[in-house]
Gaussian input, Z-matrix of N, CA and C with variables (Angstrom, degrees):
# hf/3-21g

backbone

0 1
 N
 C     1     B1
 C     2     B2     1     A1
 N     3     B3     2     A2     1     D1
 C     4     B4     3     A3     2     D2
 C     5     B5     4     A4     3     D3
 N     6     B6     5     A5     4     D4
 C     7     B7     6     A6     5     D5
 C     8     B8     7     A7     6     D6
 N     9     B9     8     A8     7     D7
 C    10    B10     9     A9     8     D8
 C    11    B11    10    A10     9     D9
 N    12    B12    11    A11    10    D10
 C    13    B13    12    A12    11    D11
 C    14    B14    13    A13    12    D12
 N    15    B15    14    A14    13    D13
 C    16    B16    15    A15    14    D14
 C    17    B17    16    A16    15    D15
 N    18    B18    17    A17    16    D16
 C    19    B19    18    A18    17    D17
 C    20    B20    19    A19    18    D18
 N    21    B21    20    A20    19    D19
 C    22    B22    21    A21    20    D20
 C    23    B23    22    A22    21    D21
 N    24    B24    23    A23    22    D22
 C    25    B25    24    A24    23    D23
 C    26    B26    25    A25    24    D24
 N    27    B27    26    A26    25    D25
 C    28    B28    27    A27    26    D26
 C    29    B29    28    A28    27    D27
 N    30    B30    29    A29    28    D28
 C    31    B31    30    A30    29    D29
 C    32    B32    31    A31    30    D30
 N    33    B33    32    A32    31    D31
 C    34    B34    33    A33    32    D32
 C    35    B35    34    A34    33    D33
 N    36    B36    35    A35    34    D34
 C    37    B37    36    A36    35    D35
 C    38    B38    37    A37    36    D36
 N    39    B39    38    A38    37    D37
 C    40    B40    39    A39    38    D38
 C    41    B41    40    A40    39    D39
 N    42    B42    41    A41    40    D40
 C    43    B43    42    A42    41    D41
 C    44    B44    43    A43    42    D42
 N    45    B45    44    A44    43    D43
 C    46    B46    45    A45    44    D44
 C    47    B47    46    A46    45    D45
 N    48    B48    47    A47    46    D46
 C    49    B49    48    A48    47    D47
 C    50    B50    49    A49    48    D48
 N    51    B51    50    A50    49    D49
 C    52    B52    51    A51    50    D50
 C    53    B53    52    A52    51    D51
 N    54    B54    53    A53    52    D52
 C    55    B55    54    A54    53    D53
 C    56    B56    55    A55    54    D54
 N    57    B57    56    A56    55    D55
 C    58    B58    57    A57    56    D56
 C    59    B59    58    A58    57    D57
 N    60    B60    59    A59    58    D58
 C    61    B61    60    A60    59    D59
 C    62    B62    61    A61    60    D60
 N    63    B63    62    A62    61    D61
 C    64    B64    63    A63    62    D62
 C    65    B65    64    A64    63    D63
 N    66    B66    65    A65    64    D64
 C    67    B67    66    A66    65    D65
 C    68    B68    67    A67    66    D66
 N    69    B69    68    A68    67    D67
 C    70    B70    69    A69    68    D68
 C    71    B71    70    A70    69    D69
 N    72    B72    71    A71    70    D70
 C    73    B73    72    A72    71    D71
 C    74    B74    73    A73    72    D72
 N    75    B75    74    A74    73    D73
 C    76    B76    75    A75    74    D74
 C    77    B77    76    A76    75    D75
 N    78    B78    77    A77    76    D76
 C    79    B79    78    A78    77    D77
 C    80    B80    79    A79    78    D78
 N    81    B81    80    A80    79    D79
 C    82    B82    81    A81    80    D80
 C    83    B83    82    A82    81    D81
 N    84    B84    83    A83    82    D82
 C    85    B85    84    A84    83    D83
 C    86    B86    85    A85    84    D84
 N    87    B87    86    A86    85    D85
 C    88    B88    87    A87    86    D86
 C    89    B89    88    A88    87    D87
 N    90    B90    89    A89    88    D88
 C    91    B91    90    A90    89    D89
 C    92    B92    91    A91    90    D90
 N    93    B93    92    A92    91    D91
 C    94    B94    93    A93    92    D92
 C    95    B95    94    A94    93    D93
 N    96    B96    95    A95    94    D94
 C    97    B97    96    A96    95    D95
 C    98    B98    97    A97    96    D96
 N    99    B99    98    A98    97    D97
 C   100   B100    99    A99    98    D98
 C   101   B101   100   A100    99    D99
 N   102   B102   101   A101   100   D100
 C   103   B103   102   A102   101   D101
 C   104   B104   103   A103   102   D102
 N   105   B105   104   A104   103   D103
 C   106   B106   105   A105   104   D104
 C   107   B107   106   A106   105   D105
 N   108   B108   107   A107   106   D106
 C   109   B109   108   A108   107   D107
 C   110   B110   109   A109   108   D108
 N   111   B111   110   A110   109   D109
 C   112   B112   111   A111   110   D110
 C   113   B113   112   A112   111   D111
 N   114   B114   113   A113   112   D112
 C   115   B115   114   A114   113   D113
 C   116   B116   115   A115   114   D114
 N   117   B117   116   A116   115   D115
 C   118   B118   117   A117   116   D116
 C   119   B119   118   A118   117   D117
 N   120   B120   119   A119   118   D118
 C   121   B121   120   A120   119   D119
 C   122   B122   121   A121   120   D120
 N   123   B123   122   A122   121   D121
 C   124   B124   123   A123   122   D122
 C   125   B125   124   A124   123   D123
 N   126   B126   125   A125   124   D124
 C   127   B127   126   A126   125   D125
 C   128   B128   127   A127   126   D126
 N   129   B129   128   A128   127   D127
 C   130   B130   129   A129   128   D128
 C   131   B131   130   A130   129   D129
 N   132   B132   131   A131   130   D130
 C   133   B133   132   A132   131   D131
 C   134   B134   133   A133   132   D132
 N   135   B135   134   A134   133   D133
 C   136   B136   135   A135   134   D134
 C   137   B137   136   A136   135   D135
 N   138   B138   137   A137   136   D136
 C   139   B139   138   A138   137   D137
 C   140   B140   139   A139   138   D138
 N   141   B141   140   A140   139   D139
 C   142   B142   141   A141   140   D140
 C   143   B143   142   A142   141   D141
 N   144   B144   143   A143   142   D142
 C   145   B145   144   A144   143   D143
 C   146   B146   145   A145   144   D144
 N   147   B147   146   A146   145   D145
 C   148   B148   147   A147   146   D146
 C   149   B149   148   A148   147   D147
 N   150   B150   149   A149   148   D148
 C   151   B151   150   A150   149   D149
 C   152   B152   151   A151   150   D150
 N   153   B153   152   A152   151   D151
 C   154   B154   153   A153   152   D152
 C   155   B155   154   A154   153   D153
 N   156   B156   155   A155   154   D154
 C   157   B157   156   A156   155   D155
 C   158   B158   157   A157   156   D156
 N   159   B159   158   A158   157   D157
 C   160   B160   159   A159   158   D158
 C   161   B161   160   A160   159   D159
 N   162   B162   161   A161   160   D160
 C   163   B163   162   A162   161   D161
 C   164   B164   163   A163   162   D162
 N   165   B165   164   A164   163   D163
 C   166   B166   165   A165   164   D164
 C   167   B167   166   A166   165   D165
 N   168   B168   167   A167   166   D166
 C   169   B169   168   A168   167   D167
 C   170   B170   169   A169   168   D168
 N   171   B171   170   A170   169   D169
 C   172   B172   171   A171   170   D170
 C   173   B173   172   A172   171   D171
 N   174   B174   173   A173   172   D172
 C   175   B175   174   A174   173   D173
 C   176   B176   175   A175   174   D174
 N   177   B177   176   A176   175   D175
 C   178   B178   177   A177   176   D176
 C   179   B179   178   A178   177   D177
 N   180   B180   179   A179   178   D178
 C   181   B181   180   A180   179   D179
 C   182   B182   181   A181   180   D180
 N   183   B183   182   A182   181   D181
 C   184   B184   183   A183   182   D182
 C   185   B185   184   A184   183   D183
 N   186   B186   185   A185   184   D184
 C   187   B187   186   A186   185   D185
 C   188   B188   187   A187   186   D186
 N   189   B189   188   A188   187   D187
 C   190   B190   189   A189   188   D188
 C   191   B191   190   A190   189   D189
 N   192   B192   191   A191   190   D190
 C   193   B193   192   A192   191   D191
 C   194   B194   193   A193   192   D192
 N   195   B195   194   A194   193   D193
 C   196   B196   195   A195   194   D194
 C   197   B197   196   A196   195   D195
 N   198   B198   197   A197   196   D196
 C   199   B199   198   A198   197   D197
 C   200   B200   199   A199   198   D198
 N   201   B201   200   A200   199   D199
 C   202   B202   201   A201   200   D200
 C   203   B203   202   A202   201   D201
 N   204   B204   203   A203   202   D202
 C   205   B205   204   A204   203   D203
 C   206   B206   205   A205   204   D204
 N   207   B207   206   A206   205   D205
 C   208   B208   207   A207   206   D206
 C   209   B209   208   A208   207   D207
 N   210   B210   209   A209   208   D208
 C   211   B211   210   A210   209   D209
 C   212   B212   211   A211   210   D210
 N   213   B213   212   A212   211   D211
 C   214   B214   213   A213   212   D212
 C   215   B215   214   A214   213   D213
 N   216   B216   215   A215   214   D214
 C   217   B217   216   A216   215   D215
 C   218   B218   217   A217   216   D216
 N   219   B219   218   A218   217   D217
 C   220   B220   219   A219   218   D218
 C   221   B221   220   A220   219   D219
 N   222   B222   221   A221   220   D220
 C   223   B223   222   A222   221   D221
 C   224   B224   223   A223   222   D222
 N   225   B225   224   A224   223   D223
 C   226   B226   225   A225   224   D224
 C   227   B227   226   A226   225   D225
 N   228   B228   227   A227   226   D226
 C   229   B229   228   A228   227   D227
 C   230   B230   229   A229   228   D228
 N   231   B231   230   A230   229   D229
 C   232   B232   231   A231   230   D230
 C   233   B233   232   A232   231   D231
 N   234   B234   233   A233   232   D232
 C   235   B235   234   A234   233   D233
 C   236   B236   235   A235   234   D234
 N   237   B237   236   A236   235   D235
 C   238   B238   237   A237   236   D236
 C   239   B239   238   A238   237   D237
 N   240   B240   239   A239   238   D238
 C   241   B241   240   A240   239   D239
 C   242   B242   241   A241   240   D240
 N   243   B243   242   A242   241   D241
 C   244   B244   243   A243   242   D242
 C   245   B245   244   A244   243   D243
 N   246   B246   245   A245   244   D244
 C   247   B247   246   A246   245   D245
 C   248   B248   247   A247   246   D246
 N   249   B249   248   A248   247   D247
 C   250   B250   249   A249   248   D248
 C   251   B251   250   A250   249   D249
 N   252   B252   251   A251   250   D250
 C   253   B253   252   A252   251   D251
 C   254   B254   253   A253   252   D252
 N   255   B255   254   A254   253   D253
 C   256   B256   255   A255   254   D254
 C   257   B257   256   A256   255   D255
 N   258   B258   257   A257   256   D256
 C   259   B259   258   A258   257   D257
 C   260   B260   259   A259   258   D258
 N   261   B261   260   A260   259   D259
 C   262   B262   261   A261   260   D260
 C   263   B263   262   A262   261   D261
 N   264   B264   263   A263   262   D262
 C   265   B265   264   A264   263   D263
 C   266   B266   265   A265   264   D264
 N   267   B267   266   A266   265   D265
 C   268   B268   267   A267   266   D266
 C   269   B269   268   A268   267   D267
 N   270   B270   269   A269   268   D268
 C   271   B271   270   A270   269   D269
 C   272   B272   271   A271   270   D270
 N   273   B273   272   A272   271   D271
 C   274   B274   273   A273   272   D272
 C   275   B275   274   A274   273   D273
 N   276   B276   275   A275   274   D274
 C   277   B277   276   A276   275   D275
 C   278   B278   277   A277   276   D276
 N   279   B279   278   A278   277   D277
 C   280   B280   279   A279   278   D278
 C   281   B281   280   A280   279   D279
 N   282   B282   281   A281   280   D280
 C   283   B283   282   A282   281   D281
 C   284   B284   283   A283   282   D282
 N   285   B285   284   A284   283   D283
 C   286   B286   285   A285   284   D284
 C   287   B287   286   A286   285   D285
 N   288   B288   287   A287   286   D286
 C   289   B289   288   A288   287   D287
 C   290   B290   289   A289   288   D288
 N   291   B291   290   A290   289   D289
 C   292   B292   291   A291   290   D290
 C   293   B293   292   A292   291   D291
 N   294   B294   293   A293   292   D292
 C   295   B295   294   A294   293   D293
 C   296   B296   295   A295   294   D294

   B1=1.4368
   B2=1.5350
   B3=1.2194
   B4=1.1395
   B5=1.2930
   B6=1.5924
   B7=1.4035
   B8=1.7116
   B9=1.7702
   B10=1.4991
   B11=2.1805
   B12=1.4197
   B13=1.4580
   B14=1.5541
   B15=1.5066
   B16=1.4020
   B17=2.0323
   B18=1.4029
   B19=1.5217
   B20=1.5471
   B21=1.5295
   B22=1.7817
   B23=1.3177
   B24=1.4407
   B25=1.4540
   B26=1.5020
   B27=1.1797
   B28=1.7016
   B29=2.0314
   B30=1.2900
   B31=1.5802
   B32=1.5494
   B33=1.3697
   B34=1.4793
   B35=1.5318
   B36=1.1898
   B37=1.4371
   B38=1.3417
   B39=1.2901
   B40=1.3915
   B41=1.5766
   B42=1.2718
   B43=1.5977
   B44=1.9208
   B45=1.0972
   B46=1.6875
   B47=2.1617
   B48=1.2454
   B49=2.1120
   B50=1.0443
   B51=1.8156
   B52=1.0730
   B53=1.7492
   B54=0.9702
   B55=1.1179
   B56=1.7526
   B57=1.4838
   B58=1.4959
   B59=1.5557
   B60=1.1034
   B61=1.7049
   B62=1.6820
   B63=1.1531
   B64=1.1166
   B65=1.6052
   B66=1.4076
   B67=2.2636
   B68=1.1676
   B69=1.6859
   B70=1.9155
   B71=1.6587
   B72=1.0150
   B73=1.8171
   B74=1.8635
   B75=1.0908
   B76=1.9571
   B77=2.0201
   B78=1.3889
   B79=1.6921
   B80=1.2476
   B81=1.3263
   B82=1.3112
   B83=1.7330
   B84=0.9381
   B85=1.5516
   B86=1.8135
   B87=1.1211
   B88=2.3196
   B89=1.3213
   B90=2.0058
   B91=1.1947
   B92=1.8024
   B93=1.2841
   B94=1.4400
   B95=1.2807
   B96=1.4217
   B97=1.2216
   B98=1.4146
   B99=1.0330
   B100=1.7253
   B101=1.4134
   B102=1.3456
   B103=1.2421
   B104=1.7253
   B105=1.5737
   B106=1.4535
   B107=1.1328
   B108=1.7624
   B109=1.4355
   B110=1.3204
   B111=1.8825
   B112=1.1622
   B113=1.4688
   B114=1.5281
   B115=2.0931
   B116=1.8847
   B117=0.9139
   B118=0.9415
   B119=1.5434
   B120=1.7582
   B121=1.1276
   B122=1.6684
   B123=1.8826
   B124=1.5436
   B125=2.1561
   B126=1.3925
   B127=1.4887
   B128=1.8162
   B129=1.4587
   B130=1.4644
   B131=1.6346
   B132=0.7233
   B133=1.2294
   B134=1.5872
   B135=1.6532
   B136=1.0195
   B137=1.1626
   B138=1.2030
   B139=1.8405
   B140=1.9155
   B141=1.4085
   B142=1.1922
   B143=1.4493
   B144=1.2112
   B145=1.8337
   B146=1.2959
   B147=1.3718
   B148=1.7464
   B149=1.5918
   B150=1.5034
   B151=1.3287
   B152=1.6207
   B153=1.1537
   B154=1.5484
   B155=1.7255
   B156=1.3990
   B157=1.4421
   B158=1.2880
   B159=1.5484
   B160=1.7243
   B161=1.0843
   B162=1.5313
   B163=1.4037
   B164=1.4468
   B165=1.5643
   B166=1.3565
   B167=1.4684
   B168=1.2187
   B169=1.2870
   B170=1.6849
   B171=1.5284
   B172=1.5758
   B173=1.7375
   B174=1.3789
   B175=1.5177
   B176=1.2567
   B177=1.1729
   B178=1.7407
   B179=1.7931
   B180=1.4780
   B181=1.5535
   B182=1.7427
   B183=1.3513
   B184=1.6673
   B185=1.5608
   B186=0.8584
   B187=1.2918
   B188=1.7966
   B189=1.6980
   B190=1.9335
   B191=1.4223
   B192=1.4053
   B193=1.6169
   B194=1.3483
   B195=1.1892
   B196=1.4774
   B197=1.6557
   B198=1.1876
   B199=1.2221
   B200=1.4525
   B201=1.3631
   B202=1.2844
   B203=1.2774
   B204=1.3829
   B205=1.4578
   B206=1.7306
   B207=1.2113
   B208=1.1753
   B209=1.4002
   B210=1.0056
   B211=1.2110
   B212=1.9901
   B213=1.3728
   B214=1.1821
   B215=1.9390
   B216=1.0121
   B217=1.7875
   B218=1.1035
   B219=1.8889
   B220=1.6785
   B221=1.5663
   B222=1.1905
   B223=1.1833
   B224=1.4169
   B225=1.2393
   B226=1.3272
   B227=1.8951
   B228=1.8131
   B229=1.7237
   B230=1.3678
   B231=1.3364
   B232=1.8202
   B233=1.7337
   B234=1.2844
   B235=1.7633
   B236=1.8997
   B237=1.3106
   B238=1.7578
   B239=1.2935
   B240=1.5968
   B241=1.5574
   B242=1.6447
   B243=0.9546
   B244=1.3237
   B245=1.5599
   B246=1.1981
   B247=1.5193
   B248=1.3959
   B249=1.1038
   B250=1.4198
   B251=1.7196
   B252=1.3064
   B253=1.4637
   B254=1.7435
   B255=1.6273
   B256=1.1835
   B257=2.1680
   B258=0.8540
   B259=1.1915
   B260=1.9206
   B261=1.6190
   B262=1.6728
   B263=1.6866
   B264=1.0979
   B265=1.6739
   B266=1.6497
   B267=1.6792
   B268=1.7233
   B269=1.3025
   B270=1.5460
   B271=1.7720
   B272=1.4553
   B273=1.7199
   B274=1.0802
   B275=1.4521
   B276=1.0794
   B277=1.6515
   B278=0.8720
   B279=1.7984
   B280=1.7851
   B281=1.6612
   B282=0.7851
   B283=1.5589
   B284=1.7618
   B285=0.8508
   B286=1.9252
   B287=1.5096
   B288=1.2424
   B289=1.3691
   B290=1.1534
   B291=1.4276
   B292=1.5427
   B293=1.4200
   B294=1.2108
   B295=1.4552
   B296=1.6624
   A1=111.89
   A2=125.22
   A3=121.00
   A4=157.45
   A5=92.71
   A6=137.01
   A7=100.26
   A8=94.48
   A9=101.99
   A10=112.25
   A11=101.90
   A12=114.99
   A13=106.95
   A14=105.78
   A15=102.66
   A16=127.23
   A17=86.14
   A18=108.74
   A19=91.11
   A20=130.25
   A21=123.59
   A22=119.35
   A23=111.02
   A24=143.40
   A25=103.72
   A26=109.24
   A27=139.63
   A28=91.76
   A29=110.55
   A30=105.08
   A31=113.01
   A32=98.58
   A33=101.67
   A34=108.89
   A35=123.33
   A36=133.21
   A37=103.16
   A38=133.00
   A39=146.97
   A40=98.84
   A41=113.93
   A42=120.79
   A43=104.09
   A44=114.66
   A45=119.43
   A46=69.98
   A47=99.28
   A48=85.10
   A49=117.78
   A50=136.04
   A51=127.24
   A52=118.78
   A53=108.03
   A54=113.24
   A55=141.40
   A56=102.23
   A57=142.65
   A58=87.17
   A59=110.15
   A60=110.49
   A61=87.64
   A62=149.30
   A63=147.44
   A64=121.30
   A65=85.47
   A66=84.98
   A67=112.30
   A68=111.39
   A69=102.85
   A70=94.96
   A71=111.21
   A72=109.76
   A73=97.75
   A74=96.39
   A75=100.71
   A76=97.82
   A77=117.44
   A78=131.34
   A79=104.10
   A80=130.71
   A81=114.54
   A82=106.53
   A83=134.18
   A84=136.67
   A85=89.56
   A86=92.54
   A87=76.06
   A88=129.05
   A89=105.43
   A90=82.04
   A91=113.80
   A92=118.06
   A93=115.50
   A94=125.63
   A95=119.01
   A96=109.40
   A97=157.42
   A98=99.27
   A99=128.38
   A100=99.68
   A101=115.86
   A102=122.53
   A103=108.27
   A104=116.79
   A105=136.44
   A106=119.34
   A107=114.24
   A108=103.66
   A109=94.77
   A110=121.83
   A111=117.60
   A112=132.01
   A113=113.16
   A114=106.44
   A115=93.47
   A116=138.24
   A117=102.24
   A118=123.72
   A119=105.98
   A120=115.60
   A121=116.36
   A122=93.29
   A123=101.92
   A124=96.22
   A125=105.35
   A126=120.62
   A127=116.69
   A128=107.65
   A129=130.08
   A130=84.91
   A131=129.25
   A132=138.06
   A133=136.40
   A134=110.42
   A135=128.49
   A136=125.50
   A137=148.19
   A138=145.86
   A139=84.00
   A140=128.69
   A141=104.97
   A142=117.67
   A143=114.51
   A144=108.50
   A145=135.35
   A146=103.21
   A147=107.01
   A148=121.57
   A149=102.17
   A150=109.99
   A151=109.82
   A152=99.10
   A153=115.89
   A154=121.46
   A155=99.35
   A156=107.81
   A157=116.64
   A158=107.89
   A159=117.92
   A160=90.53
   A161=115.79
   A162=135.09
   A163=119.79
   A164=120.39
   A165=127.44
   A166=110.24
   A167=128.04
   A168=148.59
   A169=106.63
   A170=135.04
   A171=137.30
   A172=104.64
   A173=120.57
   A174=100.42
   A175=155.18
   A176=85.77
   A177=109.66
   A178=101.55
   A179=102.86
   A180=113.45
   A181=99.06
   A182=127.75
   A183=137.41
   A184=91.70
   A185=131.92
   A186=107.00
   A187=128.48
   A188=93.97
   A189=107.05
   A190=93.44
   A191=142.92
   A192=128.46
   A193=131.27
   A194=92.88
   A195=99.59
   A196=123.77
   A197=117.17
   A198=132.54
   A199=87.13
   A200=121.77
   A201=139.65
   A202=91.87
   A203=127.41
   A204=157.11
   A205=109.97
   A206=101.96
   A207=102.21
   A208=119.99
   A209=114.68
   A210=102.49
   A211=156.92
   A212=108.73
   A213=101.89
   A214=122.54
   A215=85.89
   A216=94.29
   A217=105.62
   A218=101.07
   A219=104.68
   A220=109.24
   A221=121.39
   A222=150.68
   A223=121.48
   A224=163.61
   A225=165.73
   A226=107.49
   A227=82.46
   A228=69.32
   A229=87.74
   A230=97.16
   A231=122.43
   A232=105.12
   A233=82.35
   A234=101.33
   A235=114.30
   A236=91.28
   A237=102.21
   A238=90.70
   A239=135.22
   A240=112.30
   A241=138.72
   A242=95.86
   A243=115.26
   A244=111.11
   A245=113.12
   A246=111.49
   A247=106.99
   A248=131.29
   A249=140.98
   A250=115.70
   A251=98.13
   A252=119.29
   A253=103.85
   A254=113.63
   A255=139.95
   A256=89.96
   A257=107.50
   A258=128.90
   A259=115.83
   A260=110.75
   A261=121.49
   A262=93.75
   A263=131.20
   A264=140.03
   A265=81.67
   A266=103.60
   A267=111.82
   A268=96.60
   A269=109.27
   A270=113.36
   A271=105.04
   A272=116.80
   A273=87.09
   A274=119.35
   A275=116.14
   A276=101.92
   A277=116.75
   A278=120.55
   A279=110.45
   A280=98.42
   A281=115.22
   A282=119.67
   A283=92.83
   A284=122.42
   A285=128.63
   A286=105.61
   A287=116.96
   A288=134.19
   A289=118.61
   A290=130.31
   A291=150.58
   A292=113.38
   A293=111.20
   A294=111.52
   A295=108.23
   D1=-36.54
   D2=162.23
   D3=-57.64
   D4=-33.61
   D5=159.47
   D6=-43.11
   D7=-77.29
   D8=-166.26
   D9=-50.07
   D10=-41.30
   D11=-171.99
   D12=-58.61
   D13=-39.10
   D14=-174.58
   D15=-80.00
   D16=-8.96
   D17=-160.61
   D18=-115.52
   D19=-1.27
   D20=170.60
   D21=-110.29
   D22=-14.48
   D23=-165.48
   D24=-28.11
   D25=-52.49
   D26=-159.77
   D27=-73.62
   D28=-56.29
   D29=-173.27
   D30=-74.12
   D31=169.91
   D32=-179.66
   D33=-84.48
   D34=-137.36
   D35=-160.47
   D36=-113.59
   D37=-24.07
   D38=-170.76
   D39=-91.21
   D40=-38.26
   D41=-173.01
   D42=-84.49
   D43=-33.46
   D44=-150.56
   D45=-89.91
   D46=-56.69
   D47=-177.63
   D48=-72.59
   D49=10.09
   D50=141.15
   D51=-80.91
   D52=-45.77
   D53=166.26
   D54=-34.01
   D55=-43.69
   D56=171.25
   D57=-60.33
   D58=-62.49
   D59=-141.16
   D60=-90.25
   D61=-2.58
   D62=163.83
   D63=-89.37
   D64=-38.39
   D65=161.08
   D66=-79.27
   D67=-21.59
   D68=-175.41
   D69=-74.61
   D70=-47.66
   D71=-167.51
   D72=-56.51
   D73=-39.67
   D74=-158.30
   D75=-60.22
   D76=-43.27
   D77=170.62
   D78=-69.55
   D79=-36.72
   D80=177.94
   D81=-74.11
   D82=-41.18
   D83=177.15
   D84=-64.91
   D85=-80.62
   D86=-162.41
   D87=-51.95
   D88=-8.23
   D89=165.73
   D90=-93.61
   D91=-22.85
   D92=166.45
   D93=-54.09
   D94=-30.01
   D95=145.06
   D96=-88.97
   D97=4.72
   D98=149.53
   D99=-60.40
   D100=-82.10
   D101=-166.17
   D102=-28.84
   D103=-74.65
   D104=173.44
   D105=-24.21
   D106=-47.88
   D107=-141.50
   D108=-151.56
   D109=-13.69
   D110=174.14
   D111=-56.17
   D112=-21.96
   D113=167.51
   D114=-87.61
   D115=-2.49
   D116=175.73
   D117=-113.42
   D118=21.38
   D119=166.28
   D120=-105.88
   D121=-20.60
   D122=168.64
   D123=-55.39
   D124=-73.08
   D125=-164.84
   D126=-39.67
   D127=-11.60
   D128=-162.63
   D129=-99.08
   D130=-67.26
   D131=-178.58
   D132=-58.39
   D133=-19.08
   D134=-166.75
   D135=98.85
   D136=-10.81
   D137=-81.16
   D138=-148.02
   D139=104.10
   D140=162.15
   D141=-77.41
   D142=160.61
   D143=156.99
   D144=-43.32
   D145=-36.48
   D146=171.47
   D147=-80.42
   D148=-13.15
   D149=-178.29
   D150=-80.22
   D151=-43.90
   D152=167.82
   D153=-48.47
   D154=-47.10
   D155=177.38
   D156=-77.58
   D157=-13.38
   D158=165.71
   D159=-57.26
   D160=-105.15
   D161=163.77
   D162=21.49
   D163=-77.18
   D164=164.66
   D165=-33.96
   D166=-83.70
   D167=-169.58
   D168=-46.97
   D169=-50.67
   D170=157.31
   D171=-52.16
   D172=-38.74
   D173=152.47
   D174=-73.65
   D175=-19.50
   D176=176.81
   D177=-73.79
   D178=-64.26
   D179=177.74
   D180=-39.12
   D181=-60.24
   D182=-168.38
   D183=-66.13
   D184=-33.66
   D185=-175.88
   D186=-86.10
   D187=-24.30
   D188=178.93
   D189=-90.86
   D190=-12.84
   D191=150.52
   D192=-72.45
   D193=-22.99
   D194=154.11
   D195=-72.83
   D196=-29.19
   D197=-160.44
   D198=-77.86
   D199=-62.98
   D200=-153.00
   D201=-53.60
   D202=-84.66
   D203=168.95
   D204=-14.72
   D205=-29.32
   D206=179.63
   D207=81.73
   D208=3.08
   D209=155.61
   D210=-80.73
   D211=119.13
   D212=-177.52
   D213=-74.96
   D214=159.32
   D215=165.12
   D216=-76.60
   D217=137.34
   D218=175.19
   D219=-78.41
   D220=161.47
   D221=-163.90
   D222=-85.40
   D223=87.35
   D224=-117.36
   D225=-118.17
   D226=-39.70
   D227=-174.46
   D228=-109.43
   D229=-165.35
   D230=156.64
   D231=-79.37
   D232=171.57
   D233=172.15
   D234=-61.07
   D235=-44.43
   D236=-170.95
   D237=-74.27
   D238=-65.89
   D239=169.32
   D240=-32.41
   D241=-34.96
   D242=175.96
   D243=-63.97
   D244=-58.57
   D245=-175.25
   D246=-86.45
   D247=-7.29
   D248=154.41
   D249=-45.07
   D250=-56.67
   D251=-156.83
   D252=-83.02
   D253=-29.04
   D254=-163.73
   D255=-79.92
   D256=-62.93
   D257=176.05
   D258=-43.02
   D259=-63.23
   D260=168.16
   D261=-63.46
   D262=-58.91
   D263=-132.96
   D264=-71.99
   D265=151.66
   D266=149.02
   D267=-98.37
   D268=149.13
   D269=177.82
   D270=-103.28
   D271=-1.25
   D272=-166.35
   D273=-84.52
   D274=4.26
   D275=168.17
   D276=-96.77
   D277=-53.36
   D278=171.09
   D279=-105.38
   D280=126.31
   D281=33.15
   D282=-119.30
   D283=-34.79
   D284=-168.81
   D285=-16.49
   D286=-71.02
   D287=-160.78
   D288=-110.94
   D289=12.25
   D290=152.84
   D291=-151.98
   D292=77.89
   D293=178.17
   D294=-57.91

């Protein structure tokens, strides 16, 4: 919830409930398709489940040491790009509903 509040701030009320309803639709599709088709894109691939849950978990760990550590991600654009891009871009899928 915070995520979304801090990242709609800028739109009005018409935009932040389009928005909403475009990350809810965007999670409802990836996770149904996870559900469907996700072992058999793991199995296409090679990918066991436990390997995956390795995987998950060395990211999860890399990401709260990072957290800890304090470290941020460097920055690609400027500020004015940024709110440029924030402005054309829909958020509701990335980052909202596929980070």
């Amino acid at each position: 919830m915070p995520v979304f509040i801090s990242m709609t701030s800028y739109q009005a009320a018409a935009g932040r409930n389009k928005t909403n309803m475009t990350a809810n639709l965007s999670v409802a599709i990836i996770l149904w398709t996870s559900l469907f088709l996700g072992e058999g894109i793991l199995r296409m691939f090679g990918i066991s489940i436990d390997s995956f849950r390795i995987a998950g978990g060395i990211l999860v760990v890399s990401i709260a040491m990072s957290m800890i550590s304090g470290k941020l991600g460097e920055d690609k654009q400027n500020k004015q790009e940024k709110s440029e891009s924030a402005i054309r871009e829909s958020i509701g899928v990335v980052p909202l509903a596929l980070p």
